[in-house]
N, C-alpha and C positions, 0 to 999 in steps of 0.2 A: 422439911416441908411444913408449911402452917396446915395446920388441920382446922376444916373447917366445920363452924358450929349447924349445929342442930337447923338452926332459923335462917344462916343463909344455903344450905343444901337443900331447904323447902324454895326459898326464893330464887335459886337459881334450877331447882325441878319445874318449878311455874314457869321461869322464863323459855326455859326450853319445850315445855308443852304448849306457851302460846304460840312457838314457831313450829310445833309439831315435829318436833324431832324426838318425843317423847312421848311413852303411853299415860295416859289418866292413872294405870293402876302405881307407878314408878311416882309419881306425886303422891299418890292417896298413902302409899308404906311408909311417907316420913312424916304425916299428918298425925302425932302419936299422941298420949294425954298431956303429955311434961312439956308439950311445944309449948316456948313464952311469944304470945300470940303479940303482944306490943313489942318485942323486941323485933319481932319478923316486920311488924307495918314500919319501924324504926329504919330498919334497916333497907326496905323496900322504897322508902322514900328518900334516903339518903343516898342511895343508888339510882335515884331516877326512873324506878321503873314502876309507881304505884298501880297506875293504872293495870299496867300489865300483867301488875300481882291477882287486882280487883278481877279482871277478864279469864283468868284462869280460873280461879276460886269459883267463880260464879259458874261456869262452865262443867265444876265437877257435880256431880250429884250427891245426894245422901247428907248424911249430918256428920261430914270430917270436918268443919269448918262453924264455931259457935254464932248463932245468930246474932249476937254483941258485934263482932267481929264483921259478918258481911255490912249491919247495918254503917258502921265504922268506914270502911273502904268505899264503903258507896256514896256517904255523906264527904268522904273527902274524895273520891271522883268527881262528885259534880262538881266542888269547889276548881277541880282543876281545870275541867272544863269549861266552866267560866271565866277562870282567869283565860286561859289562853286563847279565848274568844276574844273576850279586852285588849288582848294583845294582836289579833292578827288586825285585828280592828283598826289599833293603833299604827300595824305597820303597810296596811294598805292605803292608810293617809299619808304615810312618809313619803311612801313611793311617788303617790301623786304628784307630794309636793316637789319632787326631785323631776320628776318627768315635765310640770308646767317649767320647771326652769333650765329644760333642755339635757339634763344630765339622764345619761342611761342609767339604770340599778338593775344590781341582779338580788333577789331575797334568797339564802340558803339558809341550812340546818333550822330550827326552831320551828315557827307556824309552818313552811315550806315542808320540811321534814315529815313532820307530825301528817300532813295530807297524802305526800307525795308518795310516802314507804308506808306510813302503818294507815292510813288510807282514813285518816279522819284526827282532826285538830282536838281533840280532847284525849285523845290515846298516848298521849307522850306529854312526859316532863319536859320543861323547859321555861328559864326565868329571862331570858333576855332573846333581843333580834340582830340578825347579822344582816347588813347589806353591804354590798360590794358596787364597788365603783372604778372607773377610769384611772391610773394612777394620776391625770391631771385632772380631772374635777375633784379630787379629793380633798381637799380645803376648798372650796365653793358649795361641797355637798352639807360637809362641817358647818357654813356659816347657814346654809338654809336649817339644820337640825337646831342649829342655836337659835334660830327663827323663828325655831316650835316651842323653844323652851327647856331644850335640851343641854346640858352644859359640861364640861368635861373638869375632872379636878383634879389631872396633870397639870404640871407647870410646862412653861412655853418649851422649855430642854426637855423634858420627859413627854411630852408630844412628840417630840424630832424623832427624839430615839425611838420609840415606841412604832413614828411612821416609818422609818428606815427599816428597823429590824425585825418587828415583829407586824411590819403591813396593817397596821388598825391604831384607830384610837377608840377609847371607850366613853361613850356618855349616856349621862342617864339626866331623868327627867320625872319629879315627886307628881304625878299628874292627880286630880281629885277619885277618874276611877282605880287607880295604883291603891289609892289612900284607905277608900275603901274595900277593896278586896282584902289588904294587910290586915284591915279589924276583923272581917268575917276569919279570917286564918286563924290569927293572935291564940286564940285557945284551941288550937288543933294542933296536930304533929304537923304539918303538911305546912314546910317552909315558904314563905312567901316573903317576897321582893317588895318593899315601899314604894320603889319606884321603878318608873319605866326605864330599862337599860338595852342601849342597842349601839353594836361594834361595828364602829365604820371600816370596811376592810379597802386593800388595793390590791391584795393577793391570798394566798394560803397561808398562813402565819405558819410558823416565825421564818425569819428570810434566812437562809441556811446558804443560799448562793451568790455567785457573786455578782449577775446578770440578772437583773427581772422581767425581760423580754417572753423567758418562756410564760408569764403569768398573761397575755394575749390568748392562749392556747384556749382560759376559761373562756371566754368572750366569744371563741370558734365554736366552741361546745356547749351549746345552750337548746334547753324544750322549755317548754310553757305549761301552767298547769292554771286548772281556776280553782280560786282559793274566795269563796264565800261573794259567789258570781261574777268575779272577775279575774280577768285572764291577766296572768303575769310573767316574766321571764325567772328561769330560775338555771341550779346549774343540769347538765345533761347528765344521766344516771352514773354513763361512765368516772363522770370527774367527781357528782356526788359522792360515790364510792371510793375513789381515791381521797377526797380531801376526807369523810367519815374514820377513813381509816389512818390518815393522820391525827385527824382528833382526838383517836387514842392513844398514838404512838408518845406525842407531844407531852402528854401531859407529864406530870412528874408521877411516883408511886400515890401519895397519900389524895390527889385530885382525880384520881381516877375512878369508875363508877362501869356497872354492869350496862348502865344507857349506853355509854359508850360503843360497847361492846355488842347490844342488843340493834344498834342503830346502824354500824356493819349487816350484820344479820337482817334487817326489813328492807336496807336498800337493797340484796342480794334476791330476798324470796318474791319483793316487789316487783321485781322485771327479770322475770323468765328469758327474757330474748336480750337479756344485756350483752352486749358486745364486748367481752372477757381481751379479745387481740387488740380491741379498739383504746381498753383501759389500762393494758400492758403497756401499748405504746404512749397514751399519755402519760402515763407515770414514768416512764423512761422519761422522757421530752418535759416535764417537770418535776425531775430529777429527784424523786420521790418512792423509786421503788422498791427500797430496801423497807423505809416505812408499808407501804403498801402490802408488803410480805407481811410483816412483821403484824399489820392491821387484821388479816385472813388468817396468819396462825393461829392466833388468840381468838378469833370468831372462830373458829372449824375445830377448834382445841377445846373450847371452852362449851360450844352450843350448839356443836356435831353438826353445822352448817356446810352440807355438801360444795366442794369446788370443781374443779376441770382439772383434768388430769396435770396439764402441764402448768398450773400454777402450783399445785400439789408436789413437782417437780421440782419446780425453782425454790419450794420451801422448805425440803427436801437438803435442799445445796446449803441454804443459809446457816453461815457457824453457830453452833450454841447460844455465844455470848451476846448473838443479834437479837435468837428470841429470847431471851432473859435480859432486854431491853428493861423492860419494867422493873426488874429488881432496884431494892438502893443502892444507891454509889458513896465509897467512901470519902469525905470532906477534910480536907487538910486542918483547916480550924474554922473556928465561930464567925470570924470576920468575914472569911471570904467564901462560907462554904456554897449559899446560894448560886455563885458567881461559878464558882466552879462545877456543881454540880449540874447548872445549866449547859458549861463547857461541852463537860464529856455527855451528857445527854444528844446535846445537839453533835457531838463528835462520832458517837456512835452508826447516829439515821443518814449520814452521810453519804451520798450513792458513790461519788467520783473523789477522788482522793487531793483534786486543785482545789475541790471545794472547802476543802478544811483549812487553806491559807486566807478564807474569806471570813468563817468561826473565828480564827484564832484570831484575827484583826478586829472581829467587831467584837469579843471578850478581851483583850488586849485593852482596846479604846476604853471599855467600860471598867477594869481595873485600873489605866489610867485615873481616870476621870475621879475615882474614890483615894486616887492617893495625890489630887489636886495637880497632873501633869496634865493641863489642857494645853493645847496647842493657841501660840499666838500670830503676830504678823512677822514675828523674828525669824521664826519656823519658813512661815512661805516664802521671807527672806533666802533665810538657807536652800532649799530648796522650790522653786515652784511646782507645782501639782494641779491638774482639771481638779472641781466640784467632785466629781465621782472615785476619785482617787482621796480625797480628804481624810479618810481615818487612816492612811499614813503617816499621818502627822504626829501620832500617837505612837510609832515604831523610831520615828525621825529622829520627834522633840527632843528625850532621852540622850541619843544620840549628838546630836549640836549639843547640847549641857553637856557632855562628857568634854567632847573638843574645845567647848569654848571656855569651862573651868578648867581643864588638864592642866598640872606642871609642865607637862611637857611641852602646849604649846606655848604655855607662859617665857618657858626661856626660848622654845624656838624664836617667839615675836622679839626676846631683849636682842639675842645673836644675829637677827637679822635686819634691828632698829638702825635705820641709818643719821 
């Protein structure tokens, strides 16, 4: 088991005391002289959770904490809070622009987040916006965002894929207040983004199934919040909470972050009357509940986050090697280990066991595609296939090339030439 240091068991003491699952005096015992006070802000903003850090600290009394140090956290709070002023700014304009041209949008996690759970936009990390859209306005939304200036630097095939499998494409946009926010950063710890970046989504990434229908489900489940005096659609706590708790499952080890994990925990203590039966069954109904478990272990494991008994049950049930989700997985070799380690990642979160004929096809397709067997018109020759059946052609293609080079059928065609 990794032991952890000095400076993240202070930051992960503060995170738990700004959700009150911890006393003041249990932070103030690891406040000691030898603490390396810039390795903690290092680490606290690398994890996403500066502010968080800042709101504890500020909150304790006495002199455990050097005045260099609060002044430090606070100069780079407000910096954050500014940026993400800039940004919701920015993405209450997107929305507009998406609503005069008829397209619905829903805004989650980011500026929506930051209001909705920690109950004010400068309380939370966050470098980019997610809006969510219709699976068919989804290239019409794209060309309005390219409208504003926004531009995507996937290629025309790594779009496809990206909208197929993983529901989004990402683009960003060097705007002039982006430009100067990055100078005011430049000399601080406190990472900042050049430019404006926001993921157009169609569903909960990455597509794990083989039906996208249940992504409708988001669209049923929607409240409204106002966000810097105007009222907007956004997801309902229940679905919040479940996709939150994909966001951490998804990630790989090394992309993962305590925000993750802190942002489970604010959607939970934010809404006391959340509908627990309501979220059970959406996560069943999008096919997500092993994740879901696996999102509440790790919050209630990690940050003493009280649950309901019978979700405590069901996590209870879950094998070992489901919550050891996040450990690393071992990689056959260099070439293909990404590929594969996305494999069994995405193999694991799997709730229904048809579903992994639909992984194994769209990682299939994609080692395909790096060992140059694309599918041509010979293929749909071979066989005809619906648009939605297409990355068979990746199982097929192989296939016809064995039959159509074999010896065997070479002399079957000489002995049957008439």
């Amino acid at each position: 088991m990794t032991t952890l240091s000095p400076e993240f068991k202070v930051l992960l003491a503060c995170v738990r005391f700004y959700l009150r699952t911890t006393t003041k005096s249990e932070v103030t015992c690891l406040l000691t002289s030898d603490l390396n006070w810039t390795t903690l802000l290092e680490s606290a903003i690398n994890n996403g959770v500066m502010p968080v850090l800042y709101q504890s600290l500020k909150a304790i009394e006495g002199d455990y904490v050097p005045r260099s140090v609060m002044v430090q956290l606070q100069t780079l709070n407000r910096m954050n809070g500014l940026n993400n002023l800039s940004q919701t700014k920015e993405l209450l304009k997107i929305l507009s622009q998406l609503e005069k041209a008829g397209i619905e949008a829903i805004a989650f996690k980011g500026a929506v987040l930051a209001a909705s759970a920690y109950g004010n936009v400068a309380l939370r990390q966050f470098n980019d916006l997610d809006i969510l859209v219709q699976r068919q306005d989804f290239w019409q939304a794209k060309a309005i965002l390219i409208s504003q200036g926004y531009q995507s630097s996937y290629s025309e095939k790594n779009e496809l894929d990206l909208f197929e499998c993983h529901l989004q494409v990402a683009m960003s946009y060097e705007t002039p207040e982006a430009t100067m926010f990055n100078a005011r950063f430049e000399s601080s710890l406190l990472y900042s983004n050049p430019t404006r970046n926001i993921d157009l989504h169609w569903g909960i990434p990455p597509r794990r199934i083989w039906n996208y229908k249940p992504f409708d489900l988001l669209w049923e489940n929607l409240s409204s919040i106002t966000l810097m005096g105007q009222q907007i659609h956004t997801l309902s706590p229940e679905v919040t909470l479940i996709a939150q708790c994909f966001n951490f499952a998804k990630e790989f080890v090394g992309t993962r972050s305590l925000k993750q994990v802190c942002d489970v925990a604010q959607v939970i203590q934010a809404n006391p009357n959340l509908n627990w039966e309501l979220a059970w069954k959406l996560s069943s109904e999008l096919r997500n509940q092993q994740v879901f478990l696996i999102g509440l272990y790790v919050t209630h494991d990690l940050l003493h986050i009280p649950l309901p008994q019978f979700i405590l049950d069901r996590i209870d049930r879950l094998p070992p090697v489901k919550r050891l989700i996040f450990k690393s997985d071992h990689t056959p070799s260099a070439l293909l280990q990404g590929l594969w380690f996305e494999y069994i990642h995405q193999r694991r979160m799997i709730d229904l066991s048809w579903d992994a004929i639909f992984v194994v096809a769209v990682n299939l397709q994609k080692l395909m595609s790096k060992i140059l067997l694309s599918p041509n018109e010979r293929d749909r020759e071979f066989l005809p296939l619906p648009s939605g059946l297409f990355f068979l052609y990746y199982i097929i293609r192989p296939i016809r090339l064995l039959i159509e080079y074999s010896p065997c059928r070479k002399s079957f065609l000489m002995v049957n030439k008439p």
